[in-house]
mmCIF file of the N, C-alpha and C atoms, coordinates in Angstrom:
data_MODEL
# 
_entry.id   MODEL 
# 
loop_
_atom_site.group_PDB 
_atom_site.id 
_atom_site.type_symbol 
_atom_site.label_atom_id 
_atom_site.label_alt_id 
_atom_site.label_comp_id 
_atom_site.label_asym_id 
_atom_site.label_entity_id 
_atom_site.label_seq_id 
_atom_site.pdbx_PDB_ins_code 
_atom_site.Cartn_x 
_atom_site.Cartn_y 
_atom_site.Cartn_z 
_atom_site.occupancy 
_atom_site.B_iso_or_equiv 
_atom_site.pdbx_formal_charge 
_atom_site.auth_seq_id 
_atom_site.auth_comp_id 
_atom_site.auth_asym_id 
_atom_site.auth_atom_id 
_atom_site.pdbx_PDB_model_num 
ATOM 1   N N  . UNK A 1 1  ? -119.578 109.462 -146.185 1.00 0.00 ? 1  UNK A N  1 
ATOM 2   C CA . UNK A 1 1  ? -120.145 109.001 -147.441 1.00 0.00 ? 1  UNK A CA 1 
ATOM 3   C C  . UNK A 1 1  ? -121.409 109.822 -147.726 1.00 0.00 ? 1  UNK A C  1 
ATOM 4   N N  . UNK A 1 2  ? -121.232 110.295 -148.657 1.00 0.00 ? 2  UNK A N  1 
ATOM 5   C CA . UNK A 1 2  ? -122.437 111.033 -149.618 1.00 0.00 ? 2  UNK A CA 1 
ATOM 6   C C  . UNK A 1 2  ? -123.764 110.120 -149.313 1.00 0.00 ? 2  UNK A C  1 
ATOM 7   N N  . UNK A 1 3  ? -124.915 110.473 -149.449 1.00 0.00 ? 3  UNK A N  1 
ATOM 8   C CA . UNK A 1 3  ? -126.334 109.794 -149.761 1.00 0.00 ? 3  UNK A CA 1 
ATOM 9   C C  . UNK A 1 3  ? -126.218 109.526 -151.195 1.00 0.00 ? 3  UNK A C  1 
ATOM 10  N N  . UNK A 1 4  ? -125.852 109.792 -152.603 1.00 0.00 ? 4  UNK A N  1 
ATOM 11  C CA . UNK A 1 4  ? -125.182 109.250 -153.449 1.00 0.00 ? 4  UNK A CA 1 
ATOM 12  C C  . UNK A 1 4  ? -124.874 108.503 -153.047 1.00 0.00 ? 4  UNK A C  1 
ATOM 13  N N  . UNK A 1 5  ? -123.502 108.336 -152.954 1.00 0.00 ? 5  UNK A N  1 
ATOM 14  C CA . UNK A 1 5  ? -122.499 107.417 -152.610 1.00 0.00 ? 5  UNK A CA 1 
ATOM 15  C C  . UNK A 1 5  ? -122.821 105.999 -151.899 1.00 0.00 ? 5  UNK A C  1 
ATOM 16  N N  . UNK A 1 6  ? -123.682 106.614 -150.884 1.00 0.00 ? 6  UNK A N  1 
ATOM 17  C CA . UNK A 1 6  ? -124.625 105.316 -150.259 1.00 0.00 ? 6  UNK A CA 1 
ATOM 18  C C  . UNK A 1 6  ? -125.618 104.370 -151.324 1.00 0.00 ? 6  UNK A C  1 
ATOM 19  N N  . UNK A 1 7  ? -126.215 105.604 -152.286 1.00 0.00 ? 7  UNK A N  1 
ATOM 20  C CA . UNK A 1 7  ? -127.191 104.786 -152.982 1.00 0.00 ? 7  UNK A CA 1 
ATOM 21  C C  . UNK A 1 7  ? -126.685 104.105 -154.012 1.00 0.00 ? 7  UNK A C  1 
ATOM 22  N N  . UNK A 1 8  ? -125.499 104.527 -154.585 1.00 0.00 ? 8  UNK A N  1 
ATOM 23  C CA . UNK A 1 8  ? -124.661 104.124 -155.465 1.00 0.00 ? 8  UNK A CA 1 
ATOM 24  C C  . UNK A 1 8  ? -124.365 102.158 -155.332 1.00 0.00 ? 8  UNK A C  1 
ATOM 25  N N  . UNK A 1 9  ? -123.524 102.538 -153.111 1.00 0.00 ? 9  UNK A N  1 
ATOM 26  C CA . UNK A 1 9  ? -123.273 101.430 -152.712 1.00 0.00 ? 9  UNK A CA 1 
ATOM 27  C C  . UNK A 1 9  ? -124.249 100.058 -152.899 1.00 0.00 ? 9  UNK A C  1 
ATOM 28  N N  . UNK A 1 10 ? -125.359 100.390 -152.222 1.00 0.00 ? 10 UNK A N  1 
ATOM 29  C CA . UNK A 1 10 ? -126.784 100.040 -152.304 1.00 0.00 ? 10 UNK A CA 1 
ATOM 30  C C  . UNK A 1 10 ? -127.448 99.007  -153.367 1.00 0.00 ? 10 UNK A C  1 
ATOM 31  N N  . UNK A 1 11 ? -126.936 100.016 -154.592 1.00 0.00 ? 11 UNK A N  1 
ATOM 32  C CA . UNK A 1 11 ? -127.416 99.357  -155.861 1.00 0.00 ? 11 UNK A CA 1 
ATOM 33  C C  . UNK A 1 11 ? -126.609 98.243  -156.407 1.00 0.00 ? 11 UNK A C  1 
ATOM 34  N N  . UNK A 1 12 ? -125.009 98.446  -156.064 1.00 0.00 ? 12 UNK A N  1 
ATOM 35  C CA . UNK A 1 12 ? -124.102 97.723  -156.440 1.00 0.00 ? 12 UNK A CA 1 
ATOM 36  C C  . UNK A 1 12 ? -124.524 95.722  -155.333 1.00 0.00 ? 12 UNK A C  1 
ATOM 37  N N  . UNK A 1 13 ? -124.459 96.396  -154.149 1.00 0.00 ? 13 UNK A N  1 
ATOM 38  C CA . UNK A 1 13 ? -124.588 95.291  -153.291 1.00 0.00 ? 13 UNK A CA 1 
ATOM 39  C C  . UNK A 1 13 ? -125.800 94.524  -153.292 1.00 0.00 ? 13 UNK A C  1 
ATOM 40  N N  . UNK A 1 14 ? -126.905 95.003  -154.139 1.00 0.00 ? 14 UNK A N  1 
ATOM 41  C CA . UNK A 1 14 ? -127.828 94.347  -154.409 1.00 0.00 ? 14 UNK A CA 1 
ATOM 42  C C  . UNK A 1 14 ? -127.643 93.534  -155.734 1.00 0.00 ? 14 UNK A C  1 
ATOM 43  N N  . UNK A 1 15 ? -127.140 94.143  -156.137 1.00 0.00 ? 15 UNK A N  1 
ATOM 44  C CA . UNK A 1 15 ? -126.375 92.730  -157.917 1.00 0.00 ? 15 UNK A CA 1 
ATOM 45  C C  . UNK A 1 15 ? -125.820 91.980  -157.381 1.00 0.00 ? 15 UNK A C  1 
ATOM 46  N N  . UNK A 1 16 ? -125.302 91.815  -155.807 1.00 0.00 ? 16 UNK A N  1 
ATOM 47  C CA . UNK A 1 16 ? -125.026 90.513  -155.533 1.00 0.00 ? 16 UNK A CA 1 
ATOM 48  C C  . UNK A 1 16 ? -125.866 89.364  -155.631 1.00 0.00 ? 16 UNK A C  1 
ATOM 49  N N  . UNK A 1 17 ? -127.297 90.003  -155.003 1.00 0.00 ? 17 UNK A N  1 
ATOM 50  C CA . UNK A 1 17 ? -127.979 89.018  -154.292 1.00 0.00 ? 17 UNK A CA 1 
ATOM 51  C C  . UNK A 1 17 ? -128.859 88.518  -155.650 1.00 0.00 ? 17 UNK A C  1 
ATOM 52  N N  . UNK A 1 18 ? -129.056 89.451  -156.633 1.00 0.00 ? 18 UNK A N  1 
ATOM 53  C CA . UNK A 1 18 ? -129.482 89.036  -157.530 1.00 0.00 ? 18 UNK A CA 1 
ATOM 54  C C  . UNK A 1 18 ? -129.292 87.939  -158.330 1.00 0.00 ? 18 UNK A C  1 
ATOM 55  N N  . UNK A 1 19 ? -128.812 87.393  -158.616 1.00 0.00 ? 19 UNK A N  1 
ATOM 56  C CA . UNK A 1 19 ? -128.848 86.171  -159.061 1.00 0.00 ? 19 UNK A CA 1 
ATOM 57  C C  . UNK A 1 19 ? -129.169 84.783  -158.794 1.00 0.00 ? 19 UNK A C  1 
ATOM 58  N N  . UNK A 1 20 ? -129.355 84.952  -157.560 1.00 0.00 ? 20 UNK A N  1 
ATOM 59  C CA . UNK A 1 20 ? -129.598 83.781  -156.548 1.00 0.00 ? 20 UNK A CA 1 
ATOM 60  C C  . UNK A 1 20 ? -131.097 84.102  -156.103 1.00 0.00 ? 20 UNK A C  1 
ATOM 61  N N  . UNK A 1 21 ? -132.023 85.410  -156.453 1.00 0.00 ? 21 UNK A N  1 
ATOM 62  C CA . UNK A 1 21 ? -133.509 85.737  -156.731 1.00 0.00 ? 21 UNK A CA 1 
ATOM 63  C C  . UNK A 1 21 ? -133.838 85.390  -158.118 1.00 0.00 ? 21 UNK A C  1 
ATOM 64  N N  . UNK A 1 22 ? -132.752 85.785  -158.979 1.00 0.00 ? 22 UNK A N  1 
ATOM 65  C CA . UNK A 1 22 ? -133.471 85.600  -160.557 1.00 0.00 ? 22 UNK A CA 1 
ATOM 66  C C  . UNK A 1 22 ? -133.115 83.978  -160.743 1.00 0.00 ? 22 UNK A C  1 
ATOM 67  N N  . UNK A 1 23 ? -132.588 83.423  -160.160 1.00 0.00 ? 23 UNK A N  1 
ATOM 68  C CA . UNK A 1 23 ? -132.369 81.704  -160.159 1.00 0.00 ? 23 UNK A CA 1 
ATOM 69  C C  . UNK A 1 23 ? -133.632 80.825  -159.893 1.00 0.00 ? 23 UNK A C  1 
ATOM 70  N N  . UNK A 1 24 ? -134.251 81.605  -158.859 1.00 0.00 ? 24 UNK A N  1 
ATOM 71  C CA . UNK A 1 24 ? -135.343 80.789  -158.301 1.00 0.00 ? 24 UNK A CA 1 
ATOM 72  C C  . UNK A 1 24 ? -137.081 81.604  -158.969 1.00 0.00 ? 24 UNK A C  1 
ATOM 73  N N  . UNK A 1 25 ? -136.945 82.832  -159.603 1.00 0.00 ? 25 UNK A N  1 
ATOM 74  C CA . UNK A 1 25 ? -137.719 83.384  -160.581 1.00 0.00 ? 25 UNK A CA 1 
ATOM 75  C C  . UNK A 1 25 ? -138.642 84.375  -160.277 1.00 0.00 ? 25 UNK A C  1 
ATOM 76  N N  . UNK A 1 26 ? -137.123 85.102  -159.276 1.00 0.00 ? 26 UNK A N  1 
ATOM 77  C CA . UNK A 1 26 ? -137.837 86.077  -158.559 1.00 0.00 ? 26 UNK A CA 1 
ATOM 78  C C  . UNK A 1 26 ? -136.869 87.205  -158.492 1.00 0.00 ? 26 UNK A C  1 
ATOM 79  N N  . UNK A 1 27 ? -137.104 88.298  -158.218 1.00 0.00 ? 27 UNK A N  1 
ATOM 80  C CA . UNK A 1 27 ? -136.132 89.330  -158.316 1.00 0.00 ? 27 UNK A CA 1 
ATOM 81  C C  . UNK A 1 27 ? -135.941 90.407  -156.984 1.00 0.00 ? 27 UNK A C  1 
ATOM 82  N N  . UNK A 1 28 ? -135.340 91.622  -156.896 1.00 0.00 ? 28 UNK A N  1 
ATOM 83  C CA . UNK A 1 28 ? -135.477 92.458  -156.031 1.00 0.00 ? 28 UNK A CA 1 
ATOM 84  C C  . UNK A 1 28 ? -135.034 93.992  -157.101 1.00 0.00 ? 28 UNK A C  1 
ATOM 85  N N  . UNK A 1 29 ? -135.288 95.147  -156.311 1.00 0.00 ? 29 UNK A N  1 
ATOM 86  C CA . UNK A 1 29 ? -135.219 96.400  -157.245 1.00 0.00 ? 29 UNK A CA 1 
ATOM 87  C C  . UNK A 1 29 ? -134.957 97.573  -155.420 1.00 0.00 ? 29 UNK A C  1 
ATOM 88  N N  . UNK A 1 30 ? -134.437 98.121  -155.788 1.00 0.00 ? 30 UNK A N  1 
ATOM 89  C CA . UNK A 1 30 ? -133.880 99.177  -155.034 1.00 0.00 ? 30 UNK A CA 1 
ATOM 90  C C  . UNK A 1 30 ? -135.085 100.219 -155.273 1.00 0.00 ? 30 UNK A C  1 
ATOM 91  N N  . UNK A 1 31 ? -135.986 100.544 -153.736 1.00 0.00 ? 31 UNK A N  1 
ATOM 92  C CA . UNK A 1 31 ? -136.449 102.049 -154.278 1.00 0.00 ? 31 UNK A CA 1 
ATOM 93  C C  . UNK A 1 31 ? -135.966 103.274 -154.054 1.00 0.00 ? 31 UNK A C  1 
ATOM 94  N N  . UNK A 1 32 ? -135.905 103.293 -152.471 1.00 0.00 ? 32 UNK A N  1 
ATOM 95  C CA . UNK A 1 32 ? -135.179 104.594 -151.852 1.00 0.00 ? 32 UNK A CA 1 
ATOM 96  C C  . UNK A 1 32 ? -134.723 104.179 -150.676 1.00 0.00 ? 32 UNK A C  1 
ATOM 97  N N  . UNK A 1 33 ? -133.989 105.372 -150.382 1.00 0.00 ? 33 UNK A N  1 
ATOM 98  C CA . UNK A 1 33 ? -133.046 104.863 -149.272 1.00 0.00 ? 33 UNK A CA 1 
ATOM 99  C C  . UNK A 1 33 ? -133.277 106.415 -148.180 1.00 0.00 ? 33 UNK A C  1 
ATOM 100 N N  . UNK A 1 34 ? -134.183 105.844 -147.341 1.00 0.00 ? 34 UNK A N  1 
ATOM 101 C CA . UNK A 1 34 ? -134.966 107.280 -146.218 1.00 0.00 ? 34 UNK A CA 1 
ATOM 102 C C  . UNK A 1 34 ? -134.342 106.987 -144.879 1.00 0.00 ? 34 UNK A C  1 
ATOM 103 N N  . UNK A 1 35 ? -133.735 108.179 -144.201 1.00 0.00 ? 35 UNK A N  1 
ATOM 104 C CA . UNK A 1 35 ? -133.260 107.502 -142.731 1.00 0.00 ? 35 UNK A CA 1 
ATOM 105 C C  . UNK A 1 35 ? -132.579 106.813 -142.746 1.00 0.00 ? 35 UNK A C  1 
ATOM 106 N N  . UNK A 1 36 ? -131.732 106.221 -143.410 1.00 0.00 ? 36 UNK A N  1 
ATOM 107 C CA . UNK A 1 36 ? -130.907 104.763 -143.286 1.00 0.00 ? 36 UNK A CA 1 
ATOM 108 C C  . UNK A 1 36 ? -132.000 103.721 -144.219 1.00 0.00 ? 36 UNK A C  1 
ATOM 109 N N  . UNK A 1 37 ? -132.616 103.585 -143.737 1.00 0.00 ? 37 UNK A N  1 
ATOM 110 C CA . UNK A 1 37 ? -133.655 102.508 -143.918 1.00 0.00 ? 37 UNK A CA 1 
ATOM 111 C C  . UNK A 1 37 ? -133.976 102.285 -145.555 1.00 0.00 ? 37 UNK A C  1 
ATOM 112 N N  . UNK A 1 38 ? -133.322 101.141 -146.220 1.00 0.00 ? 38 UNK A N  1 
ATOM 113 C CA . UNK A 1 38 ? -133.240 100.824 -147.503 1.00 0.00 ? 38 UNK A CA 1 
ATOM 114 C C  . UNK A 1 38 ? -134.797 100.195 -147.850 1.00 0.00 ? 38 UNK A C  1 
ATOM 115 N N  . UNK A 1 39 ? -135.528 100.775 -148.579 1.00 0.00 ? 39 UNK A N  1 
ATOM 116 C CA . UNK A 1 39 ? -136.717 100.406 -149.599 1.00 0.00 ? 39 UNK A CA 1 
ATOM 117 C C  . UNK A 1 39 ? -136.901 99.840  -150.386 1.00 0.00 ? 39 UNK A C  1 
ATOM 118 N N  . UNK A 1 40 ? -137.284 98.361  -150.920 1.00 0.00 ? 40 UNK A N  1 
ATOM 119 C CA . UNK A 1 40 ? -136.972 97.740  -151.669 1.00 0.00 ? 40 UNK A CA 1 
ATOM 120 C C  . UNK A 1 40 ? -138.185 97.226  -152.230 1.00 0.00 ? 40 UNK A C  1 
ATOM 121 N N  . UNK A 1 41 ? -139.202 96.760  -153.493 1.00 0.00 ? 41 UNK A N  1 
ATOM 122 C CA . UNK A 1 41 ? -140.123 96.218  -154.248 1.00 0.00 ? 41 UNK A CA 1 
ATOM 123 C C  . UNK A 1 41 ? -139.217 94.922  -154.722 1.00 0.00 ? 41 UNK A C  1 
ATOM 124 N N  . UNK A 1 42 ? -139.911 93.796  -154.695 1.00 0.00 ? 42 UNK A N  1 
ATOM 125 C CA . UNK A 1 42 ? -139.728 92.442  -155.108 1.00 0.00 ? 42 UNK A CA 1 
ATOM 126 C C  . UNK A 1 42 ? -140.534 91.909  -155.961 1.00 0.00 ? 42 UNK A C  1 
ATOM 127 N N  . UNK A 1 43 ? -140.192 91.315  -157.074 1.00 0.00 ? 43 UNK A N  1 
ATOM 128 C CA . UNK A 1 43 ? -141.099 91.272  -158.342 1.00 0.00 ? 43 UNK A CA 1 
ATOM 129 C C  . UNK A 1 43 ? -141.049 89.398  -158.455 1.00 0.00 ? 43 UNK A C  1 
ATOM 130 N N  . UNK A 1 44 ? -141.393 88.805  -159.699 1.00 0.00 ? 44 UNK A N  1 
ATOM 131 C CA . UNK A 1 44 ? -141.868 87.644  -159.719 1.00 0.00 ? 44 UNK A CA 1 
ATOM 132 C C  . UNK A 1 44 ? -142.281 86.797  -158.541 1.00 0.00 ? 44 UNK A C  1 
ATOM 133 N N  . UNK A 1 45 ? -141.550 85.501  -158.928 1.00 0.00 ? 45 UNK A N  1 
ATOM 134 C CA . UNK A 1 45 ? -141.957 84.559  -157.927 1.00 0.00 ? 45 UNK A CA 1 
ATOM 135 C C  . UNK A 1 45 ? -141.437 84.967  -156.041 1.00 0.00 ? 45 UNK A C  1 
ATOM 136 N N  . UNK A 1 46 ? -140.793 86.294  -156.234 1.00 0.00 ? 46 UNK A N  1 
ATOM 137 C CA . UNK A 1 46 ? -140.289 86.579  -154.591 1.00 0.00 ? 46 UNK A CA 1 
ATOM 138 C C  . UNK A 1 46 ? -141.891 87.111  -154.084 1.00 0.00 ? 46 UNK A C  1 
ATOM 139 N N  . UNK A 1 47 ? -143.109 87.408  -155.033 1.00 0.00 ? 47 UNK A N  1 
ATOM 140 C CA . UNK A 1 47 ? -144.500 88.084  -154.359 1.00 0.00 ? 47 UNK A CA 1 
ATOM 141 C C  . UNK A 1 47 ? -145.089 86.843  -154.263 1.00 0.00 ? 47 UNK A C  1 
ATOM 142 N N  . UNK A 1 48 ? -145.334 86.965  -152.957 1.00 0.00 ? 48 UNK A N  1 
ATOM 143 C CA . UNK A 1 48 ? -146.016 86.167  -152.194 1.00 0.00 ? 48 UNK A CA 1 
ATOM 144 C C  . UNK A 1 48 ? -145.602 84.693  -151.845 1.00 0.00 ? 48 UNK A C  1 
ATOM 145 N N  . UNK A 1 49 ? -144.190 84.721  -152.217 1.00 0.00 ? 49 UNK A N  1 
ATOM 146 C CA . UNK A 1 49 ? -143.252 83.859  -151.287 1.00 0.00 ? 49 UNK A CA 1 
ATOM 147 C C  . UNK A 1 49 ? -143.580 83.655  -149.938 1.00 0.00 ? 49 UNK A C  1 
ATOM 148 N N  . UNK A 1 50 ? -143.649 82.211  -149.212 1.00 0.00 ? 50 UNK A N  1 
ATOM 149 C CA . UNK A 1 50 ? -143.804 82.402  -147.853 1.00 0.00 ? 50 UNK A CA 1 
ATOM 150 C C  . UNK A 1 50 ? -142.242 82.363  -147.426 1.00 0.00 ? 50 UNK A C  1 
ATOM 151 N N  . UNK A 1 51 ? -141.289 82.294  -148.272 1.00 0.00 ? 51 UNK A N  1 
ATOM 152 C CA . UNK A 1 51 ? -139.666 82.525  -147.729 1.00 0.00 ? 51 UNK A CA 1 
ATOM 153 C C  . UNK A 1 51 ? -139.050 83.988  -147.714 1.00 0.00 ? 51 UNK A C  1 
ATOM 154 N N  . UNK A 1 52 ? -140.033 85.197  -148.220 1.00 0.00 ? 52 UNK A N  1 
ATOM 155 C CA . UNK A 1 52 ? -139.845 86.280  -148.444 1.00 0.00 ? 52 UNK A CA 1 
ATOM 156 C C  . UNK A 1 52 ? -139.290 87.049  -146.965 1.00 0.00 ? 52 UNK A C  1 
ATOM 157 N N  . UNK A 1 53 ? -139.716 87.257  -146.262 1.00 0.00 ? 53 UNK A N  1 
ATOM 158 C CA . UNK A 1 53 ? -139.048 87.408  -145.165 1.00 0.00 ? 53 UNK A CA 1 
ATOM 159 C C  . UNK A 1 53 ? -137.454 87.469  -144.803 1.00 0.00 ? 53 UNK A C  1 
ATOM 160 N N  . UNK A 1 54 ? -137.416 85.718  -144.699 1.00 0.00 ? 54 UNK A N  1 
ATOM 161 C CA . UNK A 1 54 ? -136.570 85.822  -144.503 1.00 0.00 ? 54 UNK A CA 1 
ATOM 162 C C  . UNK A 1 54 ? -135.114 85.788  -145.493 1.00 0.00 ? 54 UNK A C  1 
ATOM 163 N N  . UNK A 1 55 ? -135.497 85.893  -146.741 1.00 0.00 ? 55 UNK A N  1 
ATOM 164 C CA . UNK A 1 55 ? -134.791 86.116  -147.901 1.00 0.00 ? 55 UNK A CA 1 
ATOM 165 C C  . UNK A 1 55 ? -134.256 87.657  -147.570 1.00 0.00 ? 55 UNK A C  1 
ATOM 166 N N  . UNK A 1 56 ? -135.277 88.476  -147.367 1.00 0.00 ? 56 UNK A N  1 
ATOM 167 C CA . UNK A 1 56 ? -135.056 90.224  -147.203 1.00 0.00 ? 56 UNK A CA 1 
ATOM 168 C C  . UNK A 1 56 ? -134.255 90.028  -145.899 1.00 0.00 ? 56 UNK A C  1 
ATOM 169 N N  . UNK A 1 57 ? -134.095 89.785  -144.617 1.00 0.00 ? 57 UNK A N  1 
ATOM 170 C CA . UNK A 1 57 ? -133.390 89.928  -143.334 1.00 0.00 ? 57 UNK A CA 1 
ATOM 171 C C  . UNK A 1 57 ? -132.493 89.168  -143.569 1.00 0.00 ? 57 UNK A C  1 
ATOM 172 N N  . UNK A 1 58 ? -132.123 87.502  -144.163 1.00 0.00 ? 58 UNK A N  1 
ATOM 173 C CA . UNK A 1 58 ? -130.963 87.369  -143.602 1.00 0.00 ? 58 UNK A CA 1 
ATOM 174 C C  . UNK A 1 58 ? -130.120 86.880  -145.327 1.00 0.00 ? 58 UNK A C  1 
ATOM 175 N N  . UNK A 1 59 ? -130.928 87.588  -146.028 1.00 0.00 ? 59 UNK A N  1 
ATOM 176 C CA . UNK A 1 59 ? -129.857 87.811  -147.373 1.00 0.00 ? 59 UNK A CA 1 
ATOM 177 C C  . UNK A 1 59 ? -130.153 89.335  -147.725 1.00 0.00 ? 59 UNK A C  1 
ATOM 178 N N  . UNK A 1 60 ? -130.921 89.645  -147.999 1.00 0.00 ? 60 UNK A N  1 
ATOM 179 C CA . UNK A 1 60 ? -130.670 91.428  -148.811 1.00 0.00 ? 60 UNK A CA 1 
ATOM 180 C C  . UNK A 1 60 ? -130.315 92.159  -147.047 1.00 0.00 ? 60 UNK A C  1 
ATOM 181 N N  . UNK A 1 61 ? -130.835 92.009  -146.459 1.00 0.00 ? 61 UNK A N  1 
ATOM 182 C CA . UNK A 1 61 ? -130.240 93.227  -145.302 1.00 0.00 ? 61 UNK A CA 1 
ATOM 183 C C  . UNK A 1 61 ? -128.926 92.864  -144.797 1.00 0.00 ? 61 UNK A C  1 
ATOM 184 N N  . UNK A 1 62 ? -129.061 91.287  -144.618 1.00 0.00 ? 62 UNK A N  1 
ATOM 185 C CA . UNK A 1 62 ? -127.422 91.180  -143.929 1.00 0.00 ? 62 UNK A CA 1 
ATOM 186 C C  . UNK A 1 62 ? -126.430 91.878  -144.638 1.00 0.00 ? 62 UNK A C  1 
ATOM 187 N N  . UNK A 1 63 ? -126.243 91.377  -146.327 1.00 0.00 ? 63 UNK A N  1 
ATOM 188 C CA . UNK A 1 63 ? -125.545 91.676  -146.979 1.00 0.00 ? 63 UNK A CA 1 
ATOM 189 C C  . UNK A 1 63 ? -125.111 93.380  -146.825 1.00 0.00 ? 63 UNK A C  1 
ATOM 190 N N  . UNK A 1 64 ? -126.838 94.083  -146.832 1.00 0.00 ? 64 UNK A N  1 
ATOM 191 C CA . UNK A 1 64 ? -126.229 95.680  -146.923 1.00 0.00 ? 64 UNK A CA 1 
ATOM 192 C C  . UNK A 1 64 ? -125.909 96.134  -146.076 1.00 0.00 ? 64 UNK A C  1 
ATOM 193 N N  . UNK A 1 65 ? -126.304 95.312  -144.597 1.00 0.00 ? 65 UNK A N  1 
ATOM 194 C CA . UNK A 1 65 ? -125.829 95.568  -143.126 1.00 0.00 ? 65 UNK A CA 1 
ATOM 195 C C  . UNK A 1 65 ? -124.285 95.805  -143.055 1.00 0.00 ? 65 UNK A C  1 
ATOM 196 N N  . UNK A 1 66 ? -123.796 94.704  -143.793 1.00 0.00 ? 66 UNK A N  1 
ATOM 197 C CA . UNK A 1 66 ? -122.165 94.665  -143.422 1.00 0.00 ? 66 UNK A CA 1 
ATOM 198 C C  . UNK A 1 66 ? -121.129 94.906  -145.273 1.00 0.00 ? 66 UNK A C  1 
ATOM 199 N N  . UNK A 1 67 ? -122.389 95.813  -145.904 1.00 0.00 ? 67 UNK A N  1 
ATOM 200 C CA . UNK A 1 67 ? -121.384 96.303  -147.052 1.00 0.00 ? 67 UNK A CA 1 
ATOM 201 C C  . UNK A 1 67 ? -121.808 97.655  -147.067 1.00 0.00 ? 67 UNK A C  1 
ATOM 202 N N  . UNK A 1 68 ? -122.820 98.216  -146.388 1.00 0.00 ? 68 UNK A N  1 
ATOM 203 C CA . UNK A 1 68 ? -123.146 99.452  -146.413 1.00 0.00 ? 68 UNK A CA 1 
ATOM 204 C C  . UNK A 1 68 ? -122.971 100.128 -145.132 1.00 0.00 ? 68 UNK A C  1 
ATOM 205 N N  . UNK A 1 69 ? -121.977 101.075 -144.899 1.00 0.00 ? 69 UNK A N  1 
ATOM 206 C CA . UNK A 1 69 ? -122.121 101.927 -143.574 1.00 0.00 ? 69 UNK A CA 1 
ATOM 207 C C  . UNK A 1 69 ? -123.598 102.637 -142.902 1.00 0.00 ? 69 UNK A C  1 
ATOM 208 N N  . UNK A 1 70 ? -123.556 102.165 -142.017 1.00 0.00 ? 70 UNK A N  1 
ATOM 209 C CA . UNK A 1 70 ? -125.312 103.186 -141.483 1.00 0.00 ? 70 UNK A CA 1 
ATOM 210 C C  . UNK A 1 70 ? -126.467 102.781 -142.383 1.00 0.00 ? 70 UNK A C  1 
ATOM 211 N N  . UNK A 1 71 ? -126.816 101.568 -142.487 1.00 0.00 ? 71 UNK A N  1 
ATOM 212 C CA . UNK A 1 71 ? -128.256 100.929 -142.711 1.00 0.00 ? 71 UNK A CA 1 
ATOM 213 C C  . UNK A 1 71 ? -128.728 100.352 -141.645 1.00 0.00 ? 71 UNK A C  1 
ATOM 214 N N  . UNK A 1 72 ? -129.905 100.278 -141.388 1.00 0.00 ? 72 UNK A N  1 
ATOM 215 C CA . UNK A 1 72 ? -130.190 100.230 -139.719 1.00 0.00 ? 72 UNK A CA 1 
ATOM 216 C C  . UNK A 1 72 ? -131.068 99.454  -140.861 1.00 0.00 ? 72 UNK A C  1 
ATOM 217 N N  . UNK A 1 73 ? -132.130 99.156  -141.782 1.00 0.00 ? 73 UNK A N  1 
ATOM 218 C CA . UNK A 1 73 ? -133.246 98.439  -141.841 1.00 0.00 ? 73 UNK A CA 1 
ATOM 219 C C  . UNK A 1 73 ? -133.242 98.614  -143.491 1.00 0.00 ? 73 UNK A C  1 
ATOM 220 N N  . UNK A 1 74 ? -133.986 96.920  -144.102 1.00 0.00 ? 74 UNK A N  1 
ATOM 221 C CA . UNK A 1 74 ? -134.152 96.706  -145.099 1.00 0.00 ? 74 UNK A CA 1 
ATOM 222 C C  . UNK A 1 74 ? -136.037 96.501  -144.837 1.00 0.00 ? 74 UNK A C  1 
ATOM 223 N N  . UNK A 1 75 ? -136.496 97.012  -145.622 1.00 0.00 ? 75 UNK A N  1 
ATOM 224 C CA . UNK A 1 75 ? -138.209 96.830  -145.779 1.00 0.00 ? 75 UNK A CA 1 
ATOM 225 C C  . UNK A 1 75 ? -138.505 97.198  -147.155 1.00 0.00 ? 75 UNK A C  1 
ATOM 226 N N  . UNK A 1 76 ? -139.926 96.200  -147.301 1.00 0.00 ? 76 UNK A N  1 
ATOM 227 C CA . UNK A 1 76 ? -140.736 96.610  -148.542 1.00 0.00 ? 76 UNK A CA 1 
ATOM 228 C C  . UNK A 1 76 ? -141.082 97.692  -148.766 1.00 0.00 ? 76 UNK A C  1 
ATOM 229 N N  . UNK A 1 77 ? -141.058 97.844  -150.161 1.00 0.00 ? 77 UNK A N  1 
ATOM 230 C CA . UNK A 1 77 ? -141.791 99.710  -150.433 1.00 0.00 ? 77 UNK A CA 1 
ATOM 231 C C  . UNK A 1 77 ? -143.320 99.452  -150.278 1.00 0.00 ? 77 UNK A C  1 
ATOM 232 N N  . UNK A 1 78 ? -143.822 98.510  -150.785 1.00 0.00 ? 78 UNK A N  1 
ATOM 233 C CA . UNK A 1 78 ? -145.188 98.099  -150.218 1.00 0.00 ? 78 UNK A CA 1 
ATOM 234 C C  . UNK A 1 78 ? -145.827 98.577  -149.231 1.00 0.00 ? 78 UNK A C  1 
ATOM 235 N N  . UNK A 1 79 ? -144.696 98.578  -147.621 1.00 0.00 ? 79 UNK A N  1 
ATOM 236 C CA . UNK A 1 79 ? -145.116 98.536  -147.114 1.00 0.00 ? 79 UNK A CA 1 
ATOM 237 C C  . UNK A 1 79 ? -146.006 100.409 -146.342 1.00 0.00 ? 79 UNK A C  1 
ATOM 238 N N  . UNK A 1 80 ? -145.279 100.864 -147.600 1.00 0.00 ? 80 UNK A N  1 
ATOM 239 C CA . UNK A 1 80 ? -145.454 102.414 -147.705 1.00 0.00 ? 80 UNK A CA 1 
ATOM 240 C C  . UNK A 1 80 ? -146.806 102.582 -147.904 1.00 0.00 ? 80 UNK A C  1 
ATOM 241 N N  . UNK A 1 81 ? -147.586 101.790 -148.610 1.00 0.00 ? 81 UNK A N  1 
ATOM 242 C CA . UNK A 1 81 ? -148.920 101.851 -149.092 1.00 0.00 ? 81 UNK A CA 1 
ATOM 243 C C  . UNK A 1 81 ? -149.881 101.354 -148.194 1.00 0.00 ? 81 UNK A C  1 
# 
């Protein structure tokens, strides 16, 4: 699979989870995808969630864990800064 192809995947498997973030009035956004390791910024009510955590590990990463080949890690772009 292309790095395209991956990011393509990526973007698609994250419109899953979306709706069940924009339900509760919060969102997620795809930044980059470095090493495996998927980059992600979280907007409304998901900043400064104390459920944020584990929203990102055992809903946005599981999901891309087992729909995306070779993602080893979901993290904030935040945490770049």
């Amino acid at each position: 699979m292309t790095q395209e192809e991956k990011i393509k995947l990526i973007e698609k498997t994250i419109e899953k989870v979306r709706p069940y973030l924009n339900a509760d009035g919060g969102d997620v956004e795809f930044v980059k995808l470095e090493d495996d390791i998927v980059y992600v910024r979280v907007h409304g009510a998901c900043v400064g969630c104390s459920a944020l955590d584990m929203t990102l590990k055992d809903g946005v990463e599981a999901l891309l864990l087992d729909e995306v080949e070779g993602i080893k890690e979901v993290r904030l772009a935040e945490d770049l800064f």
